[in-house]
DOKE-104351 format. One line per 4 residues: number of its first residue (from 1); their letters; for each residue x, y, z of N, C-alpha, C. Coordinates in Angstrom, 3 decimals. Atoms other than C-alpha are relative to their C-alpha. Example, Ala and Ser with C-alpha at 12.3 -4.5 7.8 and 13.67 -1.06 7.14 Angstrom:
1	AS	0.890:-1.190:0.000:12.300:-4.500:7.800:0.900:1.200:0.000  -0.820:-1.190:-0.060:13.670:-1.060:7.140:-0.770:1.090:0.730;
END
This chain:
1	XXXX	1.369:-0.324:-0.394:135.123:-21.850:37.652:-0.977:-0.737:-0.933  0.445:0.605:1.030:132.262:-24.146:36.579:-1.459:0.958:0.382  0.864:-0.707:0.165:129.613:-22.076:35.360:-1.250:-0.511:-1.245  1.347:0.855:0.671:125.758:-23.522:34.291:-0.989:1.210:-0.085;
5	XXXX	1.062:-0.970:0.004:123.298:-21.119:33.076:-1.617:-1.272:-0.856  1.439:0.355:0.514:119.701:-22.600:32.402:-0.457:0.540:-0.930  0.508:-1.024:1.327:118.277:-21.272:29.306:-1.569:-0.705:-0.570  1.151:0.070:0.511:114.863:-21.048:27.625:0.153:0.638:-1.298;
9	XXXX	0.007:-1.164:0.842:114.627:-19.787:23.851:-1.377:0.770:0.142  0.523:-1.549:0.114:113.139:-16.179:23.464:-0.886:-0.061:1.513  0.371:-0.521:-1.042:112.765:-15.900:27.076:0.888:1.282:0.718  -0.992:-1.110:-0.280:114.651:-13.257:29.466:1.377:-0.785:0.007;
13	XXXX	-1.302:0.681:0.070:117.509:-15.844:29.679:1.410:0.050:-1.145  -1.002:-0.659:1.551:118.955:-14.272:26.268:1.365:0.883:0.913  -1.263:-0.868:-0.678:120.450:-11.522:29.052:1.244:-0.172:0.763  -1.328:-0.033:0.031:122.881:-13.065:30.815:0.481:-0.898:-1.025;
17	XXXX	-0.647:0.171:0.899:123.545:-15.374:27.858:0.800:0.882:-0.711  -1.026:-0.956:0.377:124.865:-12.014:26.299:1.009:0.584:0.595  -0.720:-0.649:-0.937:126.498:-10.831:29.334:0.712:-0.580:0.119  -0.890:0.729:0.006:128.256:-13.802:29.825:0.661:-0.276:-1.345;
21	XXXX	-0.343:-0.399:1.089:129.229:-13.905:26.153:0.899:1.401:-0.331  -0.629:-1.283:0.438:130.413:-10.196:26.064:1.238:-0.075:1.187  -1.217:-0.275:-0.793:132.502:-10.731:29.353:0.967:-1.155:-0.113  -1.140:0.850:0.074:134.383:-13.780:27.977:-0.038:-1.093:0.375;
25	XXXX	0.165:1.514:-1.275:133.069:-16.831:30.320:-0.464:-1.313:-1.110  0.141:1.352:0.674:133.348:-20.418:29.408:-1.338:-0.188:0.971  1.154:0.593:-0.773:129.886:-21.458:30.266:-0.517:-1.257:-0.601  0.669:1.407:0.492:127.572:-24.736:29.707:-1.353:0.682:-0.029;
29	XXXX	1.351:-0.517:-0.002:123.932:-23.792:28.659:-0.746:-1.116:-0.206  1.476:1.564:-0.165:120.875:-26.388:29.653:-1.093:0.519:-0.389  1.139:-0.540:0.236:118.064:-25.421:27.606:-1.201:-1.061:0.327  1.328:0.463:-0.546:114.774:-25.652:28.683:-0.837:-0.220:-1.312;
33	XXXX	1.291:0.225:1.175:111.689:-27.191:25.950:-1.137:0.797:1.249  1.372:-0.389:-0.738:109.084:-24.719:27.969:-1.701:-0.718:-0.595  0.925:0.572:0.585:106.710:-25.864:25.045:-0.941:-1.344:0.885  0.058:1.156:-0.752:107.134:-29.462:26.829:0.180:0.124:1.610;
37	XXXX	0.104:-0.386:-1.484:106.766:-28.044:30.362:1.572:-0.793:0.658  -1.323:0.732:-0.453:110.509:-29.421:30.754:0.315:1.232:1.515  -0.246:-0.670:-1.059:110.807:-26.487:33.506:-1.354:-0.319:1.050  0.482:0.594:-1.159:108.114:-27.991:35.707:-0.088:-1.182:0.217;
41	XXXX	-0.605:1.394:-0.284:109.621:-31.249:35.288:0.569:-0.112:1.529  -0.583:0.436:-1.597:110.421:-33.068:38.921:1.507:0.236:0.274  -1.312:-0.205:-0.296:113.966:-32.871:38.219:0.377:1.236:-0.029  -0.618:-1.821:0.324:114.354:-28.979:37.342:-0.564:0.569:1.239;
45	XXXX	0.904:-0.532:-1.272:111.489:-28.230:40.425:1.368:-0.122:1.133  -0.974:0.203:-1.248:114.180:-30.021:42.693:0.943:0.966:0.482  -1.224:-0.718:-0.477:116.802:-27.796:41.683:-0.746:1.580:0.135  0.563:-1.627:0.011:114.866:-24.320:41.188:-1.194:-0.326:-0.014;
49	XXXX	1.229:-0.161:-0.067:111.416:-24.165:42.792:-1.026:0.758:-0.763  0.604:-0.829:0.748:110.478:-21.507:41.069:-0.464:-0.296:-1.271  0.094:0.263:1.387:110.528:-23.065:38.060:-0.112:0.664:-1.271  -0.333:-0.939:1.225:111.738:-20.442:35.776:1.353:0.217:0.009;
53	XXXX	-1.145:-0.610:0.505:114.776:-19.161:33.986:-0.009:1.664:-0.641  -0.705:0.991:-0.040:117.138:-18.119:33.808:0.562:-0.274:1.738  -0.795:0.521:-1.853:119.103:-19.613:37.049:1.707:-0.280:-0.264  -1.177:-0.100:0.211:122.880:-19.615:37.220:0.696:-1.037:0.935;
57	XXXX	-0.726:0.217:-1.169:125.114:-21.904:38.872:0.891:0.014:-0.053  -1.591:-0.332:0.145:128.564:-21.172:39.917:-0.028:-1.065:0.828  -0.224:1.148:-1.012:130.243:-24.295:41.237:-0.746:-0.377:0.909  1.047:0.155:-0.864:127.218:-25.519:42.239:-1.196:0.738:1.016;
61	XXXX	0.754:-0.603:-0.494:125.992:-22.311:43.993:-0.869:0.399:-0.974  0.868:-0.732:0.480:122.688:-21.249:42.546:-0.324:1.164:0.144  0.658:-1.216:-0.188:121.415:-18.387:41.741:-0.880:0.934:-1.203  0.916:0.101:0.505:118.162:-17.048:40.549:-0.089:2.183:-0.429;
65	XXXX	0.974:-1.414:0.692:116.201:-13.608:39.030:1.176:0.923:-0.589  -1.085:-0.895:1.119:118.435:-11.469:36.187:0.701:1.432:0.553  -1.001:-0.917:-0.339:119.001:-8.486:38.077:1.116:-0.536:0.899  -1.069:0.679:-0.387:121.021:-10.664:40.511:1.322:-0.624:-0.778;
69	XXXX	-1.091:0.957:1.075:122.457:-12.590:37.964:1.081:1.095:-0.604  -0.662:-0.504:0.576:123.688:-9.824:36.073:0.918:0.502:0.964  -1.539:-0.618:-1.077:125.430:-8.454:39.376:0.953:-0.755:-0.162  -0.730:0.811:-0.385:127.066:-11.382:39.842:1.101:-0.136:-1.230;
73	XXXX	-0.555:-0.119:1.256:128.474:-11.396:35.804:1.097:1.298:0.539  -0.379:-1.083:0.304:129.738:-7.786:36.160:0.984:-0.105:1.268  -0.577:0.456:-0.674:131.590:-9.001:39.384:1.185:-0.486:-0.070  -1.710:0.566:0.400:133.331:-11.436:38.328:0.726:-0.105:-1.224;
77	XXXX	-0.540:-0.467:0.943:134.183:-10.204:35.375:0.279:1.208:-0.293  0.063:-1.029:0.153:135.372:-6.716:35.923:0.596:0.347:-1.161  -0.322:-0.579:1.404:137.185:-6.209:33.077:-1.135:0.072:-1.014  0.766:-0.129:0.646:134.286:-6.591:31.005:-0.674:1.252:-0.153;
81	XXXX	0.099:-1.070:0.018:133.332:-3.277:32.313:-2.133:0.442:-0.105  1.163:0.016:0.099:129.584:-4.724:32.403:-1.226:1.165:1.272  0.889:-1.056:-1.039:128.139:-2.024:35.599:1.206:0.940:0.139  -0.647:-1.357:-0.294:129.578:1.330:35.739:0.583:-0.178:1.477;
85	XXXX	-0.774:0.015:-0.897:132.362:1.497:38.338:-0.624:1.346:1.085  0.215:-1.503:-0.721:130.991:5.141:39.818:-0.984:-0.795:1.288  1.168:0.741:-1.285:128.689:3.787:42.970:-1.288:0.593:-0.627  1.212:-0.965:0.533:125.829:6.566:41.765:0.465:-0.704:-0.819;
89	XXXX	0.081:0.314:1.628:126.096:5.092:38.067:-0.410:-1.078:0.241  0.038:1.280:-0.178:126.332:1.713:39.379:-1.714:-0.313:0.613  1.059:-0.118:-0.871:122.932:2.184:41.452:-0.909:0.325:-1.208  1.134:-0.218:1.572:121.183:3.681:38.224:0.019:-1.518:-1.105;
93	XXXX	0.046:0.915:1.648:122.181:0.996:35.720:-1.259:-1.511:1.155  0.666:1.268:-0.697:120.776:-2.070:39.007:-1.703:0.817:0.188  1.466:-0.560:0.094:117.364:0.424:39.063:-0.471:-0.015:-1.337  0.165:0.151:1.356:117.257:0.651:35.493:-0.528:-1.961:-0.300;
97	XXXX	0.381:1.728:-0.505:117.271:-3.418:35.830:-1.212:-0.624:0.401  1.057:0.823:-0.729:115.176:-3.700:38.377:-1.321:0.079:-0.396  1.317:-0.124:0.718:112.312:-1.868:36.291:-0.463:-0.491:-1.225  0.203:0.491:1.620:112.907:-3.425:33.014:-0.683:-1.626:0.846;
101	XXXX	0.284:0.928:-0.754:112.049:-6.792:35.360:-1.744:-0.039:0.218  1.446:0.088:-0.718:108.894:-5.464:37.352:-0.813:1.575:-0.402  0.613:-0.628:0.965:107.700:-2.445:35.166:-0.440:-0.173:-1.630  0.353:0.321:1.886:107.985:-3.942:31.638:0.030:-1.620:-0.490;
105	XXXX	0.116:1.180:-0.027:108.485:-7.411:32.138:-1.443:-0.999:0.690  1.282:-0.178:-0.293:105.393:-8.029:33.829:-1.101:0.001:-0.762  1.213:-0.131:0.851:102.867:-6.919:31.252:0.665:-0.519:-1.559  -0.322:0.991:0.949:104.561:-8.697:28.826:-0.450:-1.356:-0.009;
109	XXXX	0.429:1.541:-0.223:104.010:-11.955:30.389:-1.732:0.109:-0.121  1.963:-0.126:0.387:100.003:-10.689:30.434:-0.137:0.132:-0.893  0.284:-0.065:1.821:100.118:-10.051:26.516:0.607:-1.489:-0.679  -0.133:1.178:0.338:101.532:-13.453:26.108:-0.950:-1.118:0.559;
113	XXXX	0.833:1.238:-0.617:99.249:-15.656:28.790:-1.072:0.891:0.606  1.213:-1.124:-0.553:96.218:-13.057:29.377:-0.569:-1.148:0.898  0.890:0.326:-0.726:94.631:-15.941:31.021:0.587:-0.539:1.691  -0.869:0.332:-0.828:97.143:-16.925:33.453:-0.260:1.100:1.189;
117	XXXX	0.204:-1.020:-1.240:96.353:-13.442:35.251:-1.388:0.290:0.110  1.560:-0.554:-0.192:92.605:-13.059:34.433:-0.880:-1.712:-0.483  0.847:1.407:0.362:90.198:-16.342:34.203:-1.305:0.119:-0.110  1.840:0.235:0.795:86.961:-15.126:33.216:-0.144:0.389:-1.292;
121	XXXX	-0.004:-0.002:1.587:85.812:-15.491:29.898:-0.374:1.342:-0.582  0.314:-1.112:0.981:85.990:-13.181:27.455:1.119:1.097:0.351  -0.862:-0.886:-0.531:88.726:-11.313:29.478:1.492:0.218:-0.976  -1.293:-0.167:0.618:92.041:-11.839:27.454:-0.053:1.094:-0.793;
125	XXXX	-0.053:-1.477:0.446:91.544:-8.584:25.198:0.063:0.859:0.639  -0.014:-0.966:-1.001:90.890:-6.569:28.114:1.639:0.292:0.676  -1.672:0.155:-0.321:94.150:-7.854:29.762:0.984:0.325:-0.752  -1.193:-0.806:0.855:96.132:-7.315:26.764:-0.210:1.364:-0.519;
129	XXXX	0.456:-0.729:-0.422:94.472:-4.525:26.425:0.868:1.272:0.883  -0.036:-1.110:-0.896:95.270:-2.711:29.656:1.891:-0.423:-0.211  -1.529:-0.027:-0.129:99.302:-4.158:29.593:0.324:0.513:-1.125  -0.340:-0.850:0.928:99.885:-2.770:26.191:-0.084:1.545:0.607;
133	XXXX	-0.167:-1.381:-0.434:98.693:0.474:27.683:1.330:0.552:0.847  -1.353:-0.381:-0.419:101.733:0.439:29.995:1.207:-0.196:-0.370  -1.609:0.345:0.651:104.251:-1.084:28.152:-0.196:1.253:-0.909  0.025:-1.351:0.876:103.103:1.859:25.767:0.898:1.394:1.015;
137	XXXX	-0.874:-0.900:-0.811:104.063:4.464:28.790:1.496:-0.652:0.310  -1.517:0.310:-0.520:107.537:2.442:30.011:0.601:-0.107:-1.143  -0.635:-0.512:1.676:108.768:2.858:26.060:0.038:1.300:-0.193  -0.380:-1.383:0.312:107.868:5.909:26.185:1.161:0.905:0.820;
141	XXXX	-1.166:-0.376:-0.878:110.271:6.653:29.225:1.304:-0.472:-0.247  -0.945:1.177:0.179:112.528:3.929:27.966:0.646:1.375:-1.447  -0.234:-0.734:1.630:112.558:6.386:24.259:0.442:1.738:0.779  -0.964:-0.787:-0.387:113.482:9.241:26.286:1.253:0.539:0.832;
145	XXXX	-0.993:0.231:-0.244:115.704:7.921:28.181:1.755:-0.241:-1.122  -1.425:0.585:1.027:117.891:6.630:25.038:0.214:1.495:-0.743  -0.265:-1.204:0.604:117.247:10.419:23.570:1.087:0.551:-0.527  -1.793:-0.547:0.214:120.931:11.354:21.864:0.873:-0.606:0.555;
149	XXXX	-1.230:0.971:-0.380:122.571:8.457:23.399:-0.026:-1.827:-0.643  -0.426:1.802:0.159:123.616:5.014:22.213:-0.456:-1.601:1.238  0.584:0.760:-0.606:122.895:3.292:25.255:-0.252:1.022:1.342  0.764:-0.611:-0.895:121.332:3.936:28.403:0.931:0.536:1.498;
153	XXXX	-1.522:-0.686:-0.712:124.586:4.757:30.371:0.816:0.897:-0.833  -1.879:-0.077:0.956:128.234:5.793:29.158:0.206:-1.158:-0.154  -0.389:1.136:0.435:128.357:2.849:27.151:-0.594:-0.961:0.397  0.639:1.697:-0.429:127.585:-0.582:26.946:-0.135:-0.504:1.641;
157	XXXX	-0.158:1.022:-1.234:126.366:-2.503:30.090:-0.713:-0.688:0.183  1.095:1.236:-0.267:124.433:-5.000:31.388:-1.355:0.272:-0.455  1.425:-0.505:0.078:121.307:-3.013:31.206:-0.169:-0.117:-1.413  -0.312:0.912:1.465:121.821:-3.359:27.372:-1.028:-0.393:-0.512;
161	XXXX	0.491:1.242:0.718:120.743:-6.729:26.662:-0.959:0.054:0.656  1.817:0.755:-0.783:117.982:-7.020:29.441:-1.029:1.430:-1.234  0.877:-1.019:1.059:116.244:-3.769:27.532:-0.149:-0.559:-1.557  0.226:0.660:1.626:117.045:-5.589:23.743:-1.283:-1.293:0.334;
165	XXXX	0.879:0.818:0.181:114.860:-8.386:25.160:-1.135:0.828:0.215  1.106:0.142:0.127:112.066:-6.875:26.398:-0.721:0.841:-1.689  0.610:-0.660:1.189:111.764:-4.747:23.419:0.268:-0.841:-1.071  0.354:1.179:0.817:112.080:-7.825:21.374:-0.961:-0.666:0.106;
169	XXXX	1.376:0.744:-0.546:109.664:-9.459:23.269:-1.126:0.925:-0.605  1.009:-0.724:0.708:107.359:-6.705:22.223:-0.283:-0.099:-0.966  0.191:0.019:1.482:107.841:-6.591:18.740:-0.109:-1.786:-0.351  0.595:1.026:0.210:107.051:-10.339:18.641:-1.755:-0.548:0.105;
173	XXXX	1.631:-0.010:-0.550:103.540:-9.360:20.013:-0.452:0.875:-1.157  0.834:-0.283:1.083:102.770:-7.548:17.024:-0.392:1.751:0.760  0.518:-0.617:-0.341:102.704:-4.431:19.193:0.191:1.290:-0.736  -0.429:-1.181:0.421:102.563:-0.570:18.057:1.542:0.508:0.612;
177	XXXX	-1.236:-0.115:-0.236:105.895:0.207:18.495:1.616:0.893:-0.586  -0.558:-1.258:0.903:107.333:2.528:15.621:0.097:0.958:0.247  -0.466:-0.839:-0.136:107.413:5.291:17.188:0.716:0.584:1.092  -1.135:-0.207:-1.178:109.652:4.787:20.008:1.401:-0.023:-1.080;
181	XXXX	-1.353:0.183:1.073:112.453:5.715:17.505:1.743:-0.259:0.897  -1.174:0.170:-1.198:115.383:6.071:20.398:-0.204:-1.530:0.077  -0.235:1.371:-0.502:114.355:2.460:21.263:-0.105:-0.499:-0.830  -0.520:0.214:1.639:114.522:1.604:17.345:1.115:-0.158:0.075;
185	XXXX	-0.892:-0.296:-0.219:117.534:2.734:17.480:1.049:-1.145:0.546  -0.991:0.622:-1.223:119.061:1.232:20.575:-0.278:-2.052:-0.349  -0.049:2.006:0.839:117.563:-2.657:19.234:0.279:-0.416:-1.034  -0.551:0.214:1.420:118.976:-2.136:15.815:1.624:-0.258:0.580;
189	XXXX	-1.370:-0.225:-0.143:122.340:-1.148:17.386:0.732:-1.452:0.627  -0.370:1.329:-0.872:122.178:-4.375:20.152:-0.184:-0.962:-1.052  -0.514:0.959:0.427:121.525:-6.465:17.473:1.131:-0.510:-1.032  -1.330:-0.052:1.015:124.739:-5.813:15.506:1.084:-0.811:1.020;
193	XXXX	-1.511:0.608:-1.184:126.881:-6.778:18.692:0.375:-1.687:-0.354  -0.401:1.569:0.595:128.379:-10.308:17.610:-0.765:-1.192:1.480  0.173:1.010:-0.867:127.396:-11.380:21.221:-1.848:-0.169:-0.024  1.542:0.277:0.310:123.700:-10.910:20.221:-0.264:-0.343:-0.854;
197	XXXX	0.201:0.986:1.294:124.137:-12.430:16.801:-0.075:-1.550:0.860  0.086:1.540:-0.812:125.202:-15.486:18.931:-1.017:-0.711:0.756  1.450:0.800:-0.805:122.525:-15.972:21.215:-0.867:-0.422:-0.732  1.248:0.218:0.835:119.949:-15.631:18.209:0.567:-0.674:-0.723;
201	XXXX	-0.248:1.316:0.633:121.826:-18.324:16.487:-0.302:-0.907:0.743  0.485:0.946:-0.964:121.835:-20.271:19.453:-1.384:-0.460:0.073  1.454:0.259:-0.385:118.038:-19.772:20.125:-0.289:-0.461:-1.693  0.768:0.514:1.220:117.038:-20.515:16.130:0.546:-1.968:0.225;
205	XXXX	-0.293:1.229:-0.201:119.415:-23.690:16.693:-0.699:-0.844:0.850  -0.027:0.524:-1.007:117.760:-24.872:19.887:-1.597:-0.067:-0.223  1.166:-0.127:0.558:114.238:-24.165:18.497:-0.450:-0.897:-1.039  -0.025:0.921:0.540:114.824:-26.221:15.582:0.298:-1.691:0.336;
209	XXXX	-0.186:1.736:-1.054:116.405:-29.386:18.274:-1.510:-0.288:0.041  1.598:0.136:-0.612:112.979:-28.598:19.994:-0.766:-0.557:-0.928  1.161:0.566:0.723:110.975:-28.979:16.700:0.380:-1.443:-0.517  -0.634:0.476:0.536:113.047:-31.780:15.563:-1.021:-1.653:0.736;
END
């Protein structure tokens, strides 16, 4: 199986880098210079319109947006044990997913490019602003969700790593964030896992190419 994952450093593309990492897969990783708009380069547009990561291809089939992706990991790698086998469990951990995506991922990207969603002047405080306010509530659900548990299932799974990023992503914004202690917790614990040491070697390595 030839398997290509697209990568960006400290974007969401960290998640299946870990996923694929924790379930064992020989992969090839094509990082993206976003800095250098290398993802709306003519040749990357061709292959993924969208022009974002990450994007996956299995023997040539593509395939795009992380909660997909991660299905597709936990698939074909059952032993890995990456989505709860129960159908109900399995359905919570791909909802769990789908909100870390389009509840918390979302106003992240507005605290990083306020102007990208608002274009009149003077607006970017406002914007970051109002998305802090919700990433403040989806932490707070996120912090009682992890309440007396280790992770956000029975055990490790996919859902995991996509949750270590965005709450990395946060704490790169400088945001209030100390007193989601459960989700303290749960991003101290993910970053002990050897397969999340790896990625963040990877990304310091690939950061330094970039500056190079």
């Amino acid at each position: 199986m030839d398997i290509k994952l697209y990568y960006a450093p400290t974007t969401c593309a960290l998640v299946p880098w870990v996923n694929l990492t924790e379930a064992g897969a020989q992969f090839e990783t094509a990082a993206l210079n976003f800095r250098k708009a290398q993802h709306m380069s003519p040749d990357y547009m061709a292959i993924n319109p969208k022009h974002k990561v990450p994007m996956l291809v299995v023997d040539g089939e593509k395939l795009t947006e992380n909660v997909a992706i991660q299905q597709w990991i936990a698939r074909a790698f059952p032993a890995a044990k990456l989505l709860p086998e129960d159908p109900m469990k399995q359905l919570q951990a791909i909802s769990l997913m789908s909100w870390f995506g389009s509840g918390i991922h979302p106003h992240l990207a507005r605290i990083n490019s306020p102007a990208k969603f608002c274009d009149v002047p003077g607006a970017d405080a406002s914007v970051k602003a109002l998305a802090n306010d919700q990433l403040q509530e989806a932490f707070g659900i996120a912090d009682n969700l992890l309440k007396g548990r280790d992770y956000f299932l029975d055990g490790f799974t996919a859902v995991d790593p996509y949750f270590f990023w965005c709450f990395r992503r946060a704490t790169q914004f400088e945001l209030p964030l100390a007193h989601f202690v459960n989700c303290q917790a749960h991003f101290a614990r993910l970053g002990q896992r050897p397969s999340v040491q790896k990625v963040l070697a990877f990304e310091k390595e690939t950061l330094a190419r970039f500056a190079a």
